[in-house]
KOLROKOL-253745 format. One record per residue (C-alpha): x, z, y; residue number from 1. Coordinates in Angstrom, 2 decimals. Each point is the difference from the previous one (the first is absolute). Example, Ala and Ser with C-alpha at 12.3 -4.5 7.8 and 13.67 -1.06 7.14 Angstrom:
BEGIN
- 12.30  7.80  -4.50  1
- 1.37  -0.66  3.44  2
# end
This chain:
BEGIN
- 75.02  99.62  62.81  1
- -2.14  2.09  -2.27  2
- -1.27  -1.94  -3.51  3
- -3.93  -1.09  -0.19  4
- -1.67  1.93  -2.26  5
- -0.39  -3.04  -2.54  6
- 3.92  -0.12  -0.13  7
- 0.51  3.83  -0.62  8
- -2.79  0.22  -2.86  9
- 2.05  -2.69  -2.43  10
- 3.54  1.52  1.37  11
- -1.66  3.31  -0.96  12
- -1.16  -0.10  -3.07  13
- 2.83  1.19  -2.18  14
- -0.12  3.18  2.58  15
- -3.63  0.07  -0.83  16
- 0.69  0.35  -3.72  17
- 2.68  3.00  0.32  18
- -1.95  1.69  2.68  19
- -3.13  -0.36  -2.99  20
- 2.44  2.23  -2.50  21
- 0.80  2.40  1.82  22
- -3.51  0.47  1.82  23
- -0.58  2.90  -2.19  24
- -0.04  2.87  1.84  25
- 3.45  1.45  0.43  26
- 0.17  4.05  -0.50  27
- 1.50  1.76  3.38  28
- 3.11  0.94  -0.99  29
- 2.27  1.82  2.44  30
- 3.54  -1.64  0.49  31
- 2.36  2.21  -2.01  32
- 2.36  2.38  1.59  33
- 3.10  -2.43  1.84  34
- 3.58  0.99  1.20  35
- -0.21  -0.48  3.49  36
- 1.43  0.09  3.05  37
- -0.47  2.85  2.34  38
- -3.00  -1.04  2.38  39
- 0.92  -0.49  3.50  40
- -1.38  2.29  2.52  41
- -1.29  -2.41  2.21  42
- -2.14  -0.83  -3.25  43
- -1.32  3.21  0.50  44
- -0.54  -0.09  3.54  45
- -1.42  -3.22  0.68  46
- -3.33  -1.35  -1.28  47
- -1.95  3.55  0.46  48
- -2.10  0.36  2.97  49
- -3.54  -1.35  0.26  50
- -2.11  -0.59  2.62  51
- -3.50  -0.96  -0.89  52
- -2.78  -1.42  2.20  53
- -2.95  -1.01  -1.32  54
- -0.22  -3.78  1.88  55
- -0.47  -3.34  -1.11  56
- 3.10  -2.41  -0.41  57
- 0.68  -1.91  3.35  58
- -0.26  -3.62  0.10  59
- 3.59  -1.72  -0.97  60
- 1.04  -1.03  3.47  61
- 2.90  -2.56  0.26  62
- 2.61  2.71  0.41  63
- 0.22  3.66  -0.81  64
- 0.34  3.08  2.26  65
- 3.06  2.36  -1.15  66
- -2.36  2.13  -2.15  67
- -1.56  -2.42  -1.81  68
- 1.02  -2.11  -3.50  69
- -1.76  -3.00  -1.14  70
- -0.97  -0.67  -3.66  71
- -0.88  -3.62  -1.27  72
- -1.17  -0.59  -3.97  73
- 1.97  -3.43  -0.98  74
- -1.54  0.82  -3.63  75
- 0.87  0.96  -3.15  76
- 2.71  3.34  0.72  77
- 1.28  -1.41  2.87  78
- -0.55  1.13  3.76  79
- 1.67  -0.94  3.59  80
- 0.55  3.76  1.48  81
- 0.88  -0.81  3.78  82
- 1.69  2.89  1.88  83
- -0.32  0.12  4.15  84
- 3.13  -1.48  0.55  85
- -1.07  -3.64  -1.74  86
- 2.25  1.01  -3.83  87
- -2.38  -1.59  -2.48  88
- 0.46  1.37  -3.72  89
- -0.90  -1.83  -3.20  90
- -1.33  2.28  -2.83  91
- 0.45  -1.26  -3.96  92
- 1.30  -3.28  1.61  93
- -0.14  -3.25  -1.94  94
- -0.15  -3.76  -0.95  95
- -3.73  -0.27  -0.21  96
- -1.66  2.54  2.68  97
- 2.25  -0.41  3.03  98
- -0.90  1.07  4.03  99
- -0.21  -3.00  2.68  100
- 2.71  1.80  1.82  101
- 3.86  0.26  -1.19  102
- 0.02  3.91  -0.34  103
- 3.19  2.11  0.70  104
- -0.31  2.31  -2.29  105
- -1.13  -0.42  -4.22  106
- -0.84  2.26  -2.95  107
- -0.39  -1.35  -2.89  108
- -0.74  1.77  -3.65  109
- 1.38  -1.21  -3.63  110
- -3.37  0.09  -1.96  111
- -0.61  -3.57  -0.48  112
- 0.32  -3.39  2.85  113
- -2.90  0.56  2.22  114
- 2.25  3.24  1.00  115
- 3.32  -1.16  0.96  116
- 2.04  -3.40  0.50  117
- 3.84  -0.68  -1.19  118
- -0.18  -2.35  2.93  119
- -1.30  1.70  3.65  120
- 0.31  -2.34  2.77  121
- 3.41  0.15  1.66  122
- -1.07  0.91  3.20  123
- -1.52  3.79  -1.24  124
- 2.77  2.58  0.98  125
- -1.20  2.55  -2.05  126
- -0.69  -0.69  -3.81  127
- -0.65  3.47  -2.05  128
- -0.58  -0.50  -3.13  129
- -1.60  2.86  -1.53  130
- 2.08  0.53  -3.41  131
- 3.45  0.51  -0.83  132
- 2.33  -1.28  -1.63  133
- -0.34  2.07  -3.69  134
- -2.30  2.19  -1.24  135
- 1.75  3.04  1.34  136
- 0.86  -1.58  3.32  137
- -3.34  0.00  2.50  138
- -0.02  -2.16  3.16  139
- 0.38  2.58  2.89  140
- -0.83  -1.45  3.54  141
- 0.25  1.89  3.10  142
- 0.32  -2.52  2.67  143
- -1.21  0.30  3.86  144
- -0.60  -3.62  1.41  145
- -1.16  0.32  3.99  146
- -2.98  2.50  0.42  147
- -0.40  -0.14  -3.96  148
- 0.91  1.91  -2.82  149
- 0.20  -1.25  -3.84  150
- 0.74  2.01  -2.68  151
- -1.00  0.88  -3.83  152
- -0.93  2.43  -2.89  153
- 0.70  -1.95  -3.33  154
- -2.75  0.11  -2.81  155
- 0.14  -1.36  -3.51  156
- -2.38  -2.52  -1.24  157
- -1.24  -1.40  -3.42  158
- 1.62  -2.24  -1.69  159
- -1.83  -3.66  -0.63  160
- 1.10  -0.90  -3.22  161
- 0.06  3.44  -1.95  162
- -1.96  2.36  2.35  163
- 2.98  2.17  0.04  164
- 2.04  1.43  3.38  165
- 1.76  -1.97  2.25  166
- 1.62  2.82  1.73  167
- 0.04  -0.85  3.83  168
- -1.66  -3.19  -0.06  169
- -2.39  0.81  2.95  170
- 0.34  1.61  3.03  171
- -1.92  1.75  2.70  172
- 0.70  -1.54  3.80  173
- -0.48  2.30  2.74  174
- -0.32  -1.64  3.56  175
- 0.73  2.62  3.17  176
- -1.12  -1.29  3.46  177
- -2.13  0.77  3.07  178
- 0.01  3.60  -1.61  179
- -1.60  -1.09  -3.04  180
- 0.97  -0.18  -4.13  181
- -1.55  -2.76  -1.60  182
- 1.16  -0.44  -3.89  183
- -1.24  -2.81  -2.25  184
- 0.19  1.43  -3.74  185
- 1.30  -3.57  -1.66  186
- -1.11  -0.75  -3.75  187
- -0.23  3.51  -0.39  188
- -0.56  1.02  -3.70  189
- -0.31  4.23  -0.28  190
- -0.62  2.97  2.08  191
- 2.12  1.21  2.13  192
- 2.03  3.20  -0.43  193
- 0.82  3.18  2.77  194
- 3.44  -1.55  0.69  195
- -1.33  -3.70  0.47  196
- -2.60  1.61  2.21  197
- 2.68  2.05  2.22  198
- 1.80  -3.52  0.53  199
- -2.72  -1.30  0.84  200
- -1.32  2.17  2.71  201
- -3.28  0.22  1.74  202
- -1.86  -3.28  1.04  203
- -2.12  -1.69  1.65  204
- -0.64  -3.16  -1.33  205
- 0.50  -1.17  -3.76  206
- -0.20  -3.18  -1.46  207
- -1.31  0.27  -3.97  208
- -0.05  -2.22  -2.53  209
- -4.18  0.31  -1.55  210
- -0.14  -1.89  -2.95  211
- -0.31  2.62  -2.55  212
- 2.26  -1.33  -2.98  213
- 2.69  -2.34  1.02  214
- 1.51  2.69  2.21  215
- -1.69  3.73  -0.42  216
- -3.36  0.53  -1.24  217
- -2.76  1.24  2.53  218
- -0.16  3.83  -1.09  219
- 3.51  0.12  0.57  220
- 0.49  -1.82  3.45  221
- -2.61  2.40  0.92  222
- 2.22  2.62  -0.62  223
- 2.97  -1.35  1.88  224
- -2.06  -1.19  3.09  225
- -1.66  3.75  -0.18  226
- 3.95  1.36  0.07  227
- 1.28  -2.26  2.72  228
- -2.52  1.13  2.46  229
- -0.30  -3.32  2.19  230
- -3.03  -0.11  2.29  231
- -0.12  -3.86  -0.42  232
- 0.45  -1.92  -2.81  233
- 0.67  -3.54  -0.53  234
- -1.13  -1.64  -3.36  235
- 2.29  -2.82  -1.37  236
- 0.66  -1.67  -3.88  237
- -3.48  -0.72  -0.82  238
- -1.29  -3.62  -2.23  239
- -3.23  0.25  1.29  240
- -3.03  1.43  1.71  241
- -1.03  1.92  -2.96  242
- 3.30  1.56  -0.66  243
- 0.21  1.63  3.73  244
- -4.01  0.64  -0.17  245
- 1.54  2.40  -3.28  246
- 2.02  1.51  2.07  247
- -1.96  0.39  2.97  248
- -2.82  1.49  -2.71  249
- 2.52  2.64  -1.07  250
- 1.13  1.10  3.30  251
- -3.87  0.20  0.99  252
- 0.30  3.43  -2.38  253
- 2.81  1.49  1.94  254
- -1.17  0.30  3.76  255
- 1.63  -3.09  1.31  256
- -1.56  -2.00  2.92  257
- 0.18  -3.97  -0.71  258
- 0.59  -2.93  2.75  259
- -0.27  -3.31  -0.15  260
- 2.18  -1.73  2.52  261
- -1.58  -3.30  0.93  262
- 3.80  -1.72  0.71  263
- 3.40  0.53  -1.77  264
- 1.63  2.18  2.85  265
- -0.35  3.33  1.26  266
- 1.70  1.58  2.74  267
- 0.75  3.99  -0.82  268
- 1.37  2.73  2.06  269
- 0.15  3.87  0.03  270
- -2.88  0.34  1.74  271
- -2.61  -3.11  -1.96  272
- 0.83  1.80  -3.24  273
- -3.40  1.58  -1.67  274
- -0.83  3.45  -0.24  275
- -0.93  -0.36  -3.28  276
- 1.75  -1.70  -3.08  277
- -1.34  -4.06  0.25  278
- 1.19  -2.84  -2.11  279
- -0.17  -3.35  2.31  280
- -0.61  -3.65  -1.74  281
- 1.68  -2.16  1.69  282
- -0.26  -3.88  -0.85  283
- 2.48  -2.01  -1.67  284
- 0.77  -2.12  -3.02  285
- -0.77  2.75  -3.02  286
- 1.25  -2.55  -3.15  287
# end
């Protein structure tokens, strides 16, 4: 069961005070050139078409057609992605924010505890963690589980002590199913560069951390939404109203369209995605 909100402030408040130092904003700094490996072509392939119809998102029935994905905000950076075939993912999963149901599947970034665990529940099959295991060694996940597909691009992230690098401390999950590439971006800390964007792929549906210090400042998660292209856009990593309302202020100058869902899941498909660019608020515990 999820923490009340009393319980989270006072287990919070040392994450408070580090999120507070580093709240000033962060120059967007692309991640420097890497020795990689050669990119798949099914990287390539996948994750490209779009097919955009301007229509409202369905109502969330109790199961899903074979087109369709369903979304649910637990809170914080962490999401249920259901695929058609019933394989529930856990995004940034964790000790504090957790989903009601056991997932199958869990990503989980190193940038501080309300990211990962060092003890998922035993019954999750899949665990990805989304560092490696040095500096110069990036996870790299490329697993298909039923109708779903899991993989990564590793990014770097700041440092909490010293500001400095951690070189592949974060990573980007992209989820393929019912024809669709869903990515949520992590604790992502800098732009992204032409051969993170080629892993990457086209999307359809990103998940973005919006609170303009901790992870990327505003101007500059601006810049990567603008490169990634998704038509929808799922906000996540925010303390409070008036850190989203920021965001959602800042996006107001760049020709997005902003929705407020009025519960915590959305069901998406090919044919539901907008026409143009929107950013959907979906409820869930912010912290």
């Amino acid at each position: 069961m999820v923490p009340g909100c009393s319980s989270l402030s006072v287990r919070f408040v040392p994450l408070l005070a580090a999120v507070a130092m580093l709240a000033a904003p962060a120059s967007a700094q692309p991640a420097p050139p890497q020795s990689r490996p050669a990119i798949k072509p099914e990287m390539m392939e996948n994750c490209l078409g779009l097919v955009a119809r301007n229509r409202a998102p369905r109502a969330v029935p109790a199961s899903l057609a074979g087109d369709q994905v369903r979304i649910t905000y637990v809170g914080h950076s962490t999401f249920t992605v259901e695929s058609p075939r019933g394989i529930k993912i856990a995004t940034d999963y964790n000790d504090y924010v957790k989903p009601r149901a056991l997932p199958d599947v869990v990503t989980m970034n190193r940038a501080h505890s309300t990211h990962y665990t060092d003890s998922p529940e035993p019954g999750i099959k899949h665990v990805l963690r989304g560092w490696g295991q040095g500096p110069d060694v990036p996870a790299r996940h490329d697993i298909q589980v039923s109708d779903v597909r899991v993989r990564n691009v590793p990014t770097n992230i700041r440092t909490w002590m010293d500001g400095g690098t951690g070189r592949h401390g974060n990573s980007i999950f992209i989820f393929e199913m019912a024809n669709m590439c869903i990515a949520h971006l992590g604790h992502l800390h800098h732009t992204l560069n032409q051969q993170q964007l080629n892993e990457i792929g086209r999307l359809d549906a990103v998940m973005v951390p919006v609170d303009g210090g901790a992870t990327l400042d505003l101007d500059g998660m601006v810049e990567v939404l603008q490169a990634l292209k998704a038509p929808l856009m799922i906000p996540m990593h925010y303390f409070s109203t008036y850190t989203l309302r920021r965001f959602l202020d800042r996006l107001g100058e760049s020709q997005f369209d902003v929705a407020h869902h009025d519960v915590p899941s959305v069901v998406v498909s090919k044919t539901t995605l907008p026409a143009k660019p929107k950013v959907l608020v979906l409820p869930g515990r912010a912290f």
